[in-house]
DRENTORKOL-3810 file (N, C-alpha, C; in nm, 4 decimals):
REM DRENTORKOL-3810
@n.u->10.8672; n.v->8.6149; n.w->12.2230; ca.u->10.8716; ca.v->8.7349; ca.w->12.1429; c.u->10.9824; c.v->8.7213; c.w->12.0384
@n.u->10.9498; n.v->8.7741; n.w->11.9408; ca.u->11.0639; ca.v->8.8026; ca.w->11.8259; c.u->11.1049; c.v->8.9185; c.w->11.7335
@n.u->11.1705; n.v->8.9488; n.w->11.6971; ca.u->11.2090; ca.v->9.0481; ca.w->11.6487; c.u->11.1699; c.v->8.9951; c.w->11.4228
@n.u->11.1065; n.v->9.1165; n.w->11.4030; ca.u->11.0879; ca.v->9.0528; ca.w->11.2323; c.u->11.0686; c.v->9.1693; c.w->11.1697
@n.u->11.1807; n.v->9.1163; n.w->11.0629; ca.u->11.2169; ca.v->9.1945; ca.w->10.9250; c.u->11.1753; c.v->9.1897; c.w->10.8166
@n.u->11.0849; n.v->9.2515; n.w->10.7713; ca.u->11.0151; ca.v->9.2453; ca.w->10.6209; c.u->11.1318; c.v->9.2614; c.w->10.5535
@n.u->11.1874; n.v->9.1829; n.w->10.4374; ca.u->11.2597; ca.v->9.1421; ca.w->10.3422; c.u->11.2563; c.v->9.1489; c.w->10.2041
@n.u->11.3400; n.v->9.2822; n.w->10.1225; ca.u->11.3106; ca.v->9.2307; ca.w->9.9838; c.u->11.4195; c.v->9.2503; c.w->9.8861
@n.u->11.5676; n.v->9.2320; n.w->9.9812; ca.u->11.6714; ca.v->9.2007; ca.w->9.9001; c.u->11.7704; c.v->9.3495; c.w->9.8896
@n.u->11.6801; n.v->9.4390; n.w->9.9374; ca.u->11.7451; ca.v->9.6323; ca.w->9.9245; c.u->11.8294; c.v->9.6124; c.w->10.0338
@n.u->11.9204; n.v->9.7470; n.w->9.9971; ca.u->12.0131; ca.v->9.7483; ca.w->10.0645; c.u->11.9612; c.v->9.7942; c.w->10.2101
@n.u->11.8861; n.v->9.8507; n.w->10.2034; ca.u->11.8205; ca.v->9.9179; ca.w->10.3307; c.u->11.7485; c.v->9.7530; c.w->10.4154
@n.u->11.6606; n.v->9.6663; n.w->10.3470; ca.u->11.6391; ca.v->9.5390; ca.w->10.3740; c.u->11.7325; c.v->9.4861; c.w->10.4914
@n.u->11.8754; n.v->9.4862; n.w->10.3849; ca.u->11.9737; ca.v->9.4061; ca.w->10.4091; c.u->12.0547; c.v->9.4975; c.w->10.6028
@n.u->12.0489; n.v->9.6152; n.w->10.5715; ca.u->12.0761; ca.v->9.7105; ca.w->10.6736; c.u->11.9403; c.v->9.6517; c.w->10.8178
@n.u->11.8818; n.v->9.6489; n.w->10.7790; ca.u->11.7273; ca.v->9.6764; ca.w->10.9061; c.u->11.8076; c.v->9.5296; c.w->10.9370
@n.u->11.8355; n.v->9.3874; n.w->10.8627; ca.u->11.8614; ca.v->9.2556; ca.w->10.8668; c.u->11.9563; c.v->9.2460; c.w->11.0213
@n.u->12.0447; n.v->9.3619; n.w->10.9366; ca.u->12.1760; ca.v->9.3047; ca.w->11.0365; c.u->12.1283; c.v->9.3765; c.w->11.1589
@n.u->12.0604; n.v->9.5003; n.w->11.2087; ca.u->11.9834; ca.v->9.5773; ca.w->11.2836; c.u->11.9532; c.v->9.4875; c.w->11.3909
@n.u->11.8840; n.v->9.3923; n.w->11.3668; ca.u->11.7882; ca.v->9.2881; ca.w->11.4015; c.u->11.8544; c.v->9.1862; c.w->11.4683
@n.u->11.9479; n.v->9.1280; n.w->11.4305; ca.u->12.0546; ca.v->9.0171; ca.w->11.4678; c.u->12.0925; c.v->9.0979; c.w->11.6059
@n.u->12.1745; n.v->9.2476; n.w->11.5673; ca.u->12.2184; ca.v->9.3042; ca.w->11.6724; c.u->12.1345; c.v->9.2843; c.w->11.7536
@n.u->12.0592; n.v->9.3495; n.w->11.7601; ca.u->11.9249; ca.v->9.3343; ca.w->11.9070; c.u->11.8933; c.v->9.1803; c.w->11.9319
@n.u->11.8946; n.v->9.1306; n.w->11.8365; ca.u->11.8551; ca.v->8.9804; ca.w->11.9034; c.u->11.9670; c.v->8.9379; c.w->11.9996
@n.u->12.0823; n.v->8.9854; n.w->11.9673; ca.u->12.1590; ca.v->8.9058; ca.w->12.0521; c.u->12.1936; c.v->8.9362; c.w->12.2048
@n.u->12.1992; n.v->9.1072; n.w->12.2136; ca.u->12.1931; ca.v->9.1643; ca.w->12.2835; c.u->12.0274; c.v->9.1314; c.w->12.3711
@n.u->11.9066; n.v->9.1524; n.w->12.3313; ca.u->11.7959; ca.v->9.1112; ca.w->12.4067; c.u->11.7877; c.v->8.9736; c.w->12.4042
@n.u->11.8664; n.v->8.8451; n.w->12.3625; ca.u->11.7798; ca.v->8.7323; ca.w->12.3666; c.u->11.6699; c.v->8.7010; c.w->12.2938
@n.u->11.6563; n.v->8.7532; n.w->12.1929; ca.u->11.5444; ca.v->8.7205; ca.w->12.0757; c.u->11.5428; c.v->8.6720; c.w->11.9432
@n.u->11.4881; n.v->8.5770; n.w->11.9142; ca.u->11.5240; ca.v->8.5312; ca.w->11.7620; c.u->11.4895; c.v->8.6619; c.w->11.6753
@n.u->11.4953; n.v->8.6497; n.w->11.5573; ca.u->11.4559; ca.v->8.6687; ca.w->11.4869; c.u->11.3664; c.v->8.6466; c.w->11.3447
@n.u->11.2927; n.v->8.7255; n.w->11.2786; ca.u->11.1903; ca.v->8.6245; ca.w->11.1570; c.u->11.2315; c.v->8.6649; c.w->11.0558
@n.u->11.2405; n.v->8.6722; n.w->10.9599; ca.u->11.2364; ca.v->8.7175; ca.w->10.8131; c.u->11.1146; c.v->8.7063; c.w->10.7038
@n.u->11.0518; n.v->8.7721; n.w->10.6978; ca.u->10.9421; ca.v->8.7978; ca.w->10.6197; c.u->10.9829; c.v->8.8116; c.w->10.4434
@n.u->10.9381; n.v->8.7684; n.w->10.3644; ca.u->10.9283; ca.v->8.8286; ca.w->10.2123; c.u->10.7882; c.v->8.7688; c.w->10.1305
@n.u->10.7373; n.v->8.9268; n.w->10.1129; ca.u->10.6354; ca.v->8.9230; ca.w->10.0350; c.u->10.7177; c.v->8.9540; c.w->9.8836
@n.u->10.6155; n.v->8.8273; n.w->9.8029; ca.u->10.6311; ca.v->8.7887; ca.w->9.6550; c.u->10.5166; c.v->8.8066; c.w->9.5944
@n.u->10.4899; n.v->8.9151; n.w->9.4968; ca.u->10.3858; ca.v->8.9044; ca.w->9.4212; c.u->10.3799; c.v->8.8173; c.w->9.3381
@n.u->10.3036; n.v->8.7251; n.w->9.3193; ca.u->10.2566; ca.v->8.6453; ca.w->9.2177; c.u->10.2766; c.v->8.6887; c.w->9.0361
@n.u->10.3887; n.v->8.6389; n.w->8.9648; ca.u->10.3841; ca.v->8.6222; ca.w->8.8491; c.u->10.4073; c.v->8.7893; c.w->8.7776
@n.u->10.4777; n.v->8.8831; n.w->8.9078; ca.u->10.4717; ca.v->8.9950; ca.w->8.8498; c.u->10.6383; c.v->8.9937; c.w->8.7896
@n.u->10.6791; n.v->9.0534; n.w->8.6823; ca.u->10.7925; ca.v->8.9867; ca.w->8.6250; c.u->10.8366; c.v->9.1356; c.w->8.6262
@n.u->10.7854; n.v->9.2848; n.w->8.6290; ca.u->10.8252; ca.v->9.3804; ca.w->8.6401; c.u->10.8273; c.v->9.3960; c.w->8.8047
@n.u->10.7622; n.v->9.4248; n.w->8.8904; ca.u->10.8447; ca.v->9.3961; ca.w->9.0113; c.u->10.9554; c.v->9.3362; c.w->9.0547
@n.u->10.9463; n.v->9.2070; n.w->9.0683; ca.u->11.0665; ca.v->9.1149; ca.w->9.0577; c.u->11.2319; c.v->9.1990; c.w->8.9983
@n.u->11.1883; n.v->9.2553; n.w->8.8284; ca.u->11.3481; ca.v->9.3155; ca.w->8.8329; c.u->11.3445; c.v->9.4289; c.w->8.8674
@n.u->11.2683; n.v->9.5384; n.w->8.9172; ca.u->11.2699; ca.v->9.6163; ca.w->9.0319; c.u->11.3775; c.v->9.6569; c.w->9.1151
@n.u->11.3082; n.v->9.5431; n.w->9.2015; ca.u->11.4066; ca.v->9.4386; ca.w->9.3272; c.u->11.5285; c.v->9.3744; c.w->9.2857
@n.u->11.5139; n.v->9.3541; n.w->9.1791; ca.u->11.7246; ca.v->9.2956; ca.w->9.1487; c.u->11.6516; c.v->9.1210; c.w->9.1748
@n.u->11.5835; n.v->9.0744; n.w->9.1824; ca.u->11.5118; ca.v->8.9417; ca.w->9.1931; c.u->11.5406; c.v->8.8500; c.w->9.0874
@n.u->11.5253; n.v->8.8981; n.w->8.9673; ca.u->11.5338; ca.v->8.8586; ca.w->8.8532; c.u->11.6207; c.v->8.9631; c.w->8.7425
@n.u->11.7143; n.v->8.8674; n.w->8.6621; ca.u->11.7440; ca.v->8.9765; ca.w->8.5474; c.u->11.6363; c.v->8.9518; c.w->8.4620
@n.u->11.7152; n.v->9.0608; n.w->8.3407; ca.u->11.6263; ca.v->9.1563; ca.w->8.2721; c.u->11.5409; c.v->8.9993; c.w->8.1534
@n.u->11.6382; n.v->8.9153; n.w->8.1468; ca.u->11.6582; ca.v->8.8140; ca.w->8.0263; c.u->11.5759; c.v->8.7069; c.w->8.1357
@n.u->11.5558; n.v->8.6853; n.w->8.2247; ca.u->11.5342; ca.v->8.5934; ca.w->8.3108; c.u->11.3644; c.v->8.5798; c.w->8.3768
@n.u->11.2220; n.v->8.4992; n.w->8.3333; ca.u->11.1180; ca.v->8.4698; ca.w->8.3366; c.u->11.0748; c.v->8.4506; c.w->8.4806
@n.u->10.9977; n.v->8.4795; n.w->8.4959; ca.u->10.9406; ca.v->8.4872; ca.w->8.7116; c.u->10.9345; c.v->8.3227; c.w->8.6913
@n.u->10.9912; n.v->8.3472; n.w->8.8380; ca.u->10.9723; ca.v->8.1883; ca.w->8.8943; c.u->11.0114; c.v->8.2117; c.w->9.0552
@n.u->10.8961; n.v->8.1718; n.w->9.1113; ca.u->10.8724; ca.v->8.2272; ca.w->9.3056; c.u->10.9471; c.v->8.1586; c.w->9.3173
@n.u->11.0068; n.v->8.0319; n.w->9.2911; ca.u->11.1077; ca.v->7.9367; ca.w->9.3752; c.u->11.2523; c.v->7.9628; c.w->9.3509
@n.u->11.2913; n.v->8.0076; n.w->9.2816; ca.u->11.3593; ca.v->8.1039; ca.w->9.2122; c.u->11.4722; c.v->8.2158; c.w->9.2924
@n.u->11.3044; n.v->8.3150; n.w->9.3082; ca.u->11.3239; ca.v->8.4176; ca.w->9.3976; c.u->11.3511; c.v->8.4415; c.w->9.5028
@n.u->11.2393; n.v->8.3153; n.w->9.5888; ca.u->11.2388; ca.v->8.2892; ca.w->9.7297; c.u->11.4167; c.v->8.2386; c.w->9.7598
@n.u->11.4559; n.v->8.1208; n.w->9.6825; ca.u->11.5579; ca.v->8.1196; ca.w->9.7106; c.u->11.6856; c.v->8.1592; c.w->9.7254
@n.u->11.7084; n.v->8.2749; n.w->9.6380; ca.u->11.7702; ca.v->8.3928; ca.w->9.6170; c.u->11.7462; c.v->8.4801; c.w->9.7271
@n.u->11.6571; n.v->8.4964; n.w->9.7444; ca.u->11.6291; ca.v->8.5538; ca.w->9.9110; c.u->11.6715; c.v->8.4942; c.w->10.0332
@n.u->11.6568; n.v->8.4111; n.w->10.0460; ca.u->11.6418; ca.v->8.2915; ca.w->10.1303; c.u->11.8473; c.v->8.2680; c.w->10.1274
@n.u->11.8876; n.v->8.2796; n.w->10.0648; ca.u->12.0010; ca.v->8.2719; ca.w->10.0716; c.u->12.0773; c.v->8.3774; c.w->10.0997
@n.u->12.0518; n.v->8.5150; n.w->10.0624; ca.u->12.0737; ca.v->8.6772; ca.w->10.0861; c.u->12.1062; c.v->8.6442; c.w->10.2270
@n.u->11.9407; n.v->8.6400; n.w->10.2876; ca.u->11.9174; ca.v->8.6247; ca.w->10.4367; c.u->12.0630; c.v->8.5666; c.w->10.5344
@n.u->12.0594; n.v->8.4290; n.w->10.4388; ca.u->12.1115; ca.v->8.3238; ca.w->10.5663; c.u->12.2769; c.v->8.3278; c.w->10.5238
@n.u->12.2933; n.v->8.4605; n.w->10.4449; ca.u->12.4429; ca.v->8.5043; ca.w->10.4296; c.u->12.4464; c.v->8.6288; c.w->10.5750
@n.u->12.3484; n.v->8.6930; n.w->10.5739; ca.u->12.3562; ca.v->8.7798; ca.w->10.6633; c.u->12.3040; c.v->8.7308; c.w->10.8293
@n.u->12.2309; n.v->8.6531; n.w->10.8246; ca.u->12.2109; ca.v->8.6028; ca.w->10.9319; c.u->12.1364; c.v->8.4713; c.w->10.9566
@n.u->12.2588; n.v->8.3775; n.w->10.9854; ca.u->12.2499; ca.v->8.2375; ca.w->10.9638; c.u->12.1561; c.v->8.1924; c.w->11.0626
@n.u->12.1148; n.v->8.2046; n.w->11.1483; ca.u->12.0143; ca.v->8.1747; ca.w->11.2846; c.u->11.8301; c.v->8.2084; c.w->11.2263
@n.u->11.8666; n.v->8.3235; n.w->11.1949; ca.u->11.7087; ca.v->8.3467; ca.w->11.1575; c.u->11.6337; c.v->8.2894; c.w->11.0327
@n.u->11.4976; n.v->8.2852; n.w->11.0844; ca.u->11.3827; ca.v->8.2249; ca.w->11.0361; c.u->11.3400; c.v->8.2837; c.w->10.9245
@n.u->11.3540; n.v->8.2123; n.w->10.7983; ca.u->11.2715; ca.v->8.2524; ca.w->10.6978; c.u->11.1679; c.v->8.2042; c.w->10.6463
@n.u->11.0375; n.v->8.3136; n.w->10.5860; ca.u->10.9368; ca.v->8.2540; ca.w->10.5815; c.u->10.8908; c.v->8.3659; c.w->10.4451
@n.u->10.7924; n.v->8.3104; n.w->10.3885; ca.u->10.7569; ca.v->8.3590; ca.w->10.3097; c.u->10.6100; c.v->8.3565; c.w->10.2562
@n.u->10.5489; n.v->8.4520; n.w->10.1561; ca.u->10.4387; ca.v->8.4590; ca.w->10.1641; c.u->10.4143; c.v->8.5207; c.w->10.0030
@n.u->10.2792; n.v->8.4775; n.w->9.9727; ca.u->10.2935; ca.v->8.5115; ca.w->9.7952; c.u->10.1817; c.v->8.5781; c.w->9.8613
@n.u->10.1533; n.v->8.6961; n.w->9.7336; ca.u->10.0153; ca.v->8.7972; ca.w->9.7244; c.u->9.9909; c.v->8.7936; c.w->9.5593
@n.u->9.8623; n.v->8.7793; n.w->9.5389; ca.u->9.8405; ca.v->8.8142; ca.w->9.3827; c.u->9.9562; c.v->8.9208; c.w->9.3262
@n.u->9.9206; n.v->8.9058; n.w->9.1723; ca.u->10.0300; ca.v->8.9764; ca.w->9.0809; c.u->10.0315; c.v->9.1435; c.w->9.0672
@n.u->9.8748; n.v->9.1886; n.w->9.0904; ca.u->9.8749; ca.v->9.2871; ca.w->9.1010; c.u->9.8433; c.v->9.3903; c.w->9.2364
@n.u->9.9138; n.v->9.3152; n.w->9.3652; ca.u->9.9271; ca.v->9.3501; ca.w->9.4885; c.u->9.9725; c.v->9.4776; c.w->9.5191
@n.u->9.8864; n.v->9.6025; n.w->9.5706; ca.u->9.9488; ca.v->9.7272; ca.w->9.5880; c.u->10.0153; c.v->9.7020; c.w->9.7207
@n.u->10.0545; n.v->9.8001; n.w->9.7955; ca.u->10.1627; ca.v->9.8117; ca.w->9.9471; c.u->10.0913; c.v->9.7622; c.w->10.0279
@n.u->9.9128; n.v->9.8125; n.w->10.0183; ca.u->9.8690; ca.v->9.7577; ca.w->10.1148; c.u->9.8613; c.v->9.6288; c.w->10.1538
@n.u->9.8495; n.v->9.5252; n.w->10.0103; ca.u->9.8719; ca.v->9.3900; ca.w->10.0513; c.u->9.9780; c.v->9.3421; c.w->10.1465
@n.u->10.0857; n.v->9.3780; n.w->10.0692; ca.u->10.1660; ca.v->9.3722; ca.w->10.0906; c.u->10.2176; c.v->9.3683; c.w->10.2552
@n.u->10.1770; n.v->9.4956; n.w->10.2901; ca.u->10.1704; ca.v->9.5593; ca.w->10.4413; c.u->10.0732; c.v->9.4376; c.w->10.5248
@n.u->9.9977; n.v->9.4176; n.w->10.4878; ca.u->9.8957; ca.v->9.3413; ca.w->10.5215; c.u->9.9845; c.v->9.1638; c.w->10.5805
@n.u->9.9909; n.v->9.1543; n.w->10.5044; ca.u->10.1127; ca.v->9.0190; ca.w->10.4949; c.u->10.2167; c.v->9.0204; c.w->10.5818
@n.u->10.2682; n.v->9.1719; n.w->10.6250; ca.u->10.3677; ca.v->9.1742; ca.w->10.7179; c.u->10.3385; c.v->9.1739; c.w->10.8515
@n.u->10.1990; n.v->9.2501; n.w->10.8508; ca.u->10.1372; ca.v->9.2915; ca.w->10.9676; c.u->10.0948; c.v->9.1887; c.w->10.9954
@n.u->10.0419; n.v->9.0804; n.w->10.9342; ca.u->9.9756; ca.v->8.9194; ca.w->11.0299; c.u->10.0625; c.v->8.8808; c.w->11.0513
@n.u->10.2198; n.v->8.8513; n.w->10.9851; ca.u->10.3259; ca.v->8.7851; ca.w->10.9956; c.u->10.3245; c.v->8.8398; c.w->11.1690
@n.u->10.3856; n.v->8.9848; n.w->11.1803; ca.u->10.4180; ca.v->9.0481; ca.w->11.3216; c.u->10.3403; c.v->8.9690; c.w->11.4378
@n.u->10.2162; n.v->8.9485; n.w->11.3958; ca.u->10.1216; ca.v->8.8904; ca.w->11.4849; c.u->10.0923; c.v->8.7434; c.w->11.5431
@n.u->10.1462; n.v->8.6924; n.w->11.4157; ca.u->10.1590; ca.v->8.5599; ca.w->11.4361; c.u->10.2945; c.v->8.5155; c.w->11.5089
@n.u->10.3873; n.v->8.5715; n.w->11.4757; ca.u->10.5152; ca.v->8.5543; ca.w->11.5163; c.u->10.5585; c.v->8.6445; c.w->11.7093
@n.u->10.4246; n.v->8.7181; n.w->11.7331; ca.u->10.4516; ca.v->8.7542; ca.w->11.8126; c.u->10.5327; c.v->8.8774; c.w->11.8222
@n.u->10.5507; n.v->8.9048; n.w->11.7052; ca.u->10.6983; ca.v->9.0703; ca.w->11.7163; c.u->10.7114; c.v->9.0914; c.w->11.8516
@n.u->10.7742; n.v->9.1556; n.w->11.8870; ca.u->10.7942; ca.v->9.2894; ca.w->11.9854; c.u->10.8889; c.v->9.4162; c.w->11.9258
@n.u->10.9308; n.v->9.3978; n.w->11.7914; ca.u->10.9667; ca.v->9.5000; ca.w->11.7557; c.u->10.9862; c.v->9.4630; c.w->11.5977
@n.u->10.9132; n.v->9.5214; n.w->11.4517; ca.u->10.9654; ca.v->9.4820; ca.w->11.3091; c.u->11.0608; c.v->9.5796; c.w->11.3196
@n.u->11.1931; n.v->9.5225; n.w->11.1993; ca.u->11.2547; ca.v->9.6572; ca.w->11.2115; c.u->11.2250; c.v->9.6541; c.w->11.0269
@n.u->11.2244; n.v->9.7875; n.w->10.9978; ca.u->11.2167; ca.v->9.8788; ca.w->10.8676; c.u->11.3501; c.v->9.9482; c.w->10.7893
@n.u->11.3498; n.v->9.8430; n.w->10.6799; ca.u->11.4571; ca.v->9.9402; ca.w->10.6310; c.u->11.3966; c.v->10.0323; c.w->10.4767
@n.u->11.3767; n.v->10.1313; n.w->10.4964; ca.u->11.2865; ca.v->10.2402; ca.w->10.4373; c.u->11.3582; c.v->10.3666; c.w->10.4765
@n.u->11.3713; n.v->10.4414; n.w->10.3347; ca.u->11.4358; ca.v->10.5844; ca.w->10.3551; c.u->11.2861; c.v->10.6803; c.w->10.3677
@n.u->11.1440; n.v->10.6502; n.w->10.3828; ca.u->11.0433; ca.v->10.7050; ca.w->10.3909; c.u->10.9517; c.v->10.6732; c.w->10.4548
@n.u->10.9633; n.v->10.5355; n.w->10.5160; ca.u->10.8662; ca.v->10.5214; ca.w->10.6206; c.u->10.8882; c.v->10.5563; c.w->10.7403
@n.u->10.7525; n.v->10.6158; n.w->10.8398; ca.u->10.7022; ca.v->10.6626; ca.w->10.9064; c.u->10.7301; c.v->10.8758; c.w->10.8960
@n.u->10.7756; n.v->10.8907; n.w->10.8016; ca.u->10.7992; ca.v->11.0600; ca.w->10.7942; c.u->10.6373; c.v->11.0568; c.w->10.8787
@n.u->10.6153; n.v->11.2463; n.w->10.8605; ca.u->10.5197; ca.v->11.2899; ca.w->10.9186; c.u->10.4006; c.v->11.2550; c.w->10.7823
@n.u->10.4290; n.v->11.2664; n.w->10.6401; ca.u->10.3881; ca.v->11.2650; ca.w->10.5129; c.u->10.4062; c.v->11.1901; c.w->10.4913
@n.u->10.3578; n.v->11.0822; n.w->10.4445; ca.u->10.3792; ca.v->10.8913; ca.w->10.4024; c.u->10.3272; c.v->10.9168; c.w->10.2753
@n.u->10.3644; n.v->10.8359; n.w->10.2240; ca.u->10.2837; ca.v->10.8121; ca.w->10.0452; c.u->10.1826; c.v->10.6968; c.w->10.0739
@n.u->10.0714; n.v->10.7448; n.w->10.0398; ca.u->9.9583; ca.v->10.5899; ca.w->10.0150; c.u->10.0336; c.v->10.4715; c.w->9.9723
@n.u->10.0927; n.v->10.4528; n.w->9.8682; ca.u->10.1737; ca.v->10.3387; ca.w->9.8174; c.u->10.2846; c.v->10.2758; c.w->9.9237
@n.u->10.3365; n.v->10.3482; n.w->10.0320; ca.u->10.4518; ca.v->10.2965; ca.w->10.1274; c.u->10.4227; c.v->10.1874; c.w->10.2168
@n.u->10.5151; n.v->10.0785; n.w->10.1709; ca.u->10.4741; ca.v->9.9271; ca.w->10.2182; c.u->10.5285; c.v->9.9900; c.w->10.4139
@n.u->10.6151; n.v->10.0220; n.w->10.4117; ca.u->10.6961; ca.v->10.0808; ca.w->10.5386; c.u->10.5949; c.v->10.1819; c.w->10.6284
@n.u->10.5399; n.v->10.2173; n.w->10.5637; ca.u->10.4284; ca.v->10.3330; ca.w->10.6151; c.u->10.2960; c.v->10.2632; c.w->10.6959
@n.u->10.2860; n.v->10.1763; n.w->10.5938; ca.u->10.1517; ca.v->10.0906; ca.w->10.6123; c.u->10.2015; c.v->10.0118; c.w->10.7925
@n.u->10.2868; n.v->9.9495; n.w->10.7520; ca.u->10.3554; ca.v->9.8581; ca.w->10.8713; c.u->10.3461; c.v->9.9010; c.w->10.9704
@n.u->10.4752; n.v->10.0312; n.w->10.9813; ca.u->10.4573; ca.v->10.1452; ca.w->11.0924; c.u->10.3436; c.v->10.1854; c.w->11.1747
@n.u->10.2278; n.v->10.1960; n.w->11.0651; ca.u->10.1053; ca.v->10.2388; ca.w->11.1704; c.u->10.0870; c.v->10.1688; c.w->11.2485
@n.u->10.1159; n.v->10.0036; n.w->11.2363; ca.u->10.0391; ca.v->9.9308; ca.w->11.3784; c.u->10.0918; c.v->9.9139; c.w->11.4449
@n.u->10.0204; n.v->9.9346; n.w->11.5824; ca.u->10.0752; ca.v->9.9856; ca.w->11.7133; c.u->10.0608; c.v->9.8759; c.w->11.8000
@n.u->10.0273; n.v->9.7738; n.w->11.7091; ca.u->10.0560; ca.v->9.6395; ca.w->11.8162; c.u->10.2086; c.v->9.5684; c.w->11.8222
@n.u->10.3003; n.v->9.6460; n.w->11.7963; ca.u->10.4818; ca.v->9.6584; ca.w->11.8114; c.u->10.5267; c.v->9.7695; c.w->11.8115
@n.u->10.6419; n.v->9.7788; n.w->11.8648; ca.u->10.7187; ca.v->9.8849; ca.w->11.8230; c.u->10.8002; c.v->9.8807; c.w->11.6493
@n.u->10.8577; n.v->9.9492; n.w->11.6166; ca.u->10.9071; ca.v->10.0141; ca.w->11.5028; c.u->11.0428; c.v->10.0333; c.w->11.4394
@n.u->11.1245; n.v->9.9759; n.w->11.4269; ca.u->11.2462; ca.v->10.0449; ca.w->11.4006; c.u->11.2874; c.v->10.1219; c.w->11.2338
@n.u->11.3041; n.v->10.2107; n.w->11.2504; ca.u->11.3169; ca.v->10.1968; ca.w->11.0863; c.u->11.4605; c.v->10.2232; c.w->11.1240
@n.u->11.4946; n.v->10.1812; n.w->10.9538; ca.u->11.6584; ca.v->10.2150; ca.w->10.9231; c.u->11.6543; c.v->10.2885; c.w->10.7957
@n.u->11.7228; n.v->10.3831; n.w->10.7870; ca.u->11.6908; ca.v->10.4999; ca.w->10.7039; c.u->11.8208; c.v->10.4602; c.w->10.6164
@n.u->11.9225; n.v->10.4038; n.w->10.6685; ca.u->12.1199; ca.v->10.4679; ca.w->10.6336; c.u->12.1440; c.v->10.3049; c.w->10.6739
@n.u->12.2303; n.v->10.2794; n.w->10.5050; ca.u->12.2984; ca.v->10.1353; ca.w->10.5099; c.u->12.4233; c.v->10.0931; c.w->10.5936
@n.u->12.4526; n.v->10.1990; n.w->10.6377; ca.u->12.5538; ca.v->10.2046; ca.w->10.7054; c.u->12.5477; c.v->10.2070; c.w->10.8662
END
């Protein structure tokens, strides 16, 4: 079993990250790191703080910038990554996390989202989407602190 964190550089990301370590160490569980990359989207990307404003998409780029975020915050865990076309809504997105969970075995993703799982979700909420499946448990992290 493992514990896995959908990843995209937010502070809340970075919060659910360290979340995760905690419990791993305390339960004995690795951990995964997930990041979905849309394909060639250059307004997403600076979004996310991925790319500056002056600076052209490039996934290898990004990934590694991620990939390094990560293994500042937690040097043990597994990063992996996954591209979705350019014009990928949440659900892809969600989609990507949710096989990840499956493949990796979760027993618990944790969420760092100030809106996923409310009682009212937005169609668009990558965190929302995740949450629904009930083949893991859930953690969200609401507070970076």
């Amino acid at each position: 079993m493992t514990l896995l964190v959908p990843f995209d550089g937010s502070a809340l990301a970075e919060a659910a990250l360290t979340r995760a370590v905690e419990f791993g160490e305390v339960f004995e569980q690795s951990v995964v790191v997930i990041a979905v990359v849309p394909q060639g989207n250059t307004t997403y990307a600076r979004e996310r703080g991925w790319i500056e404003a002056d600076e052209s998409f490039d996934t290898e780029t990004i990934v590694s910038r991620l990939r390094e975020q990560v293994t500042a915050l937690a040097p043990d865990a597994a990063f992996r990554y996954e591209r979705v076309p350019r014009a990928a809504r949440a659900g892809s997105i969600a989609r990507e996390i949710r096989r990840t969970a499956r493949r990796s075995e979760a027993s618990i993703v944790f969420i760092g989202s100030d809106n996923a799982g409310r009682l009212v979700t937005a169609l668009s909420s990558v965190g929302g989407n995740v949450a629904a499946d009930q083949t893991y448990d859930v953690l969200i992290v609401r507070h970076t602190d």
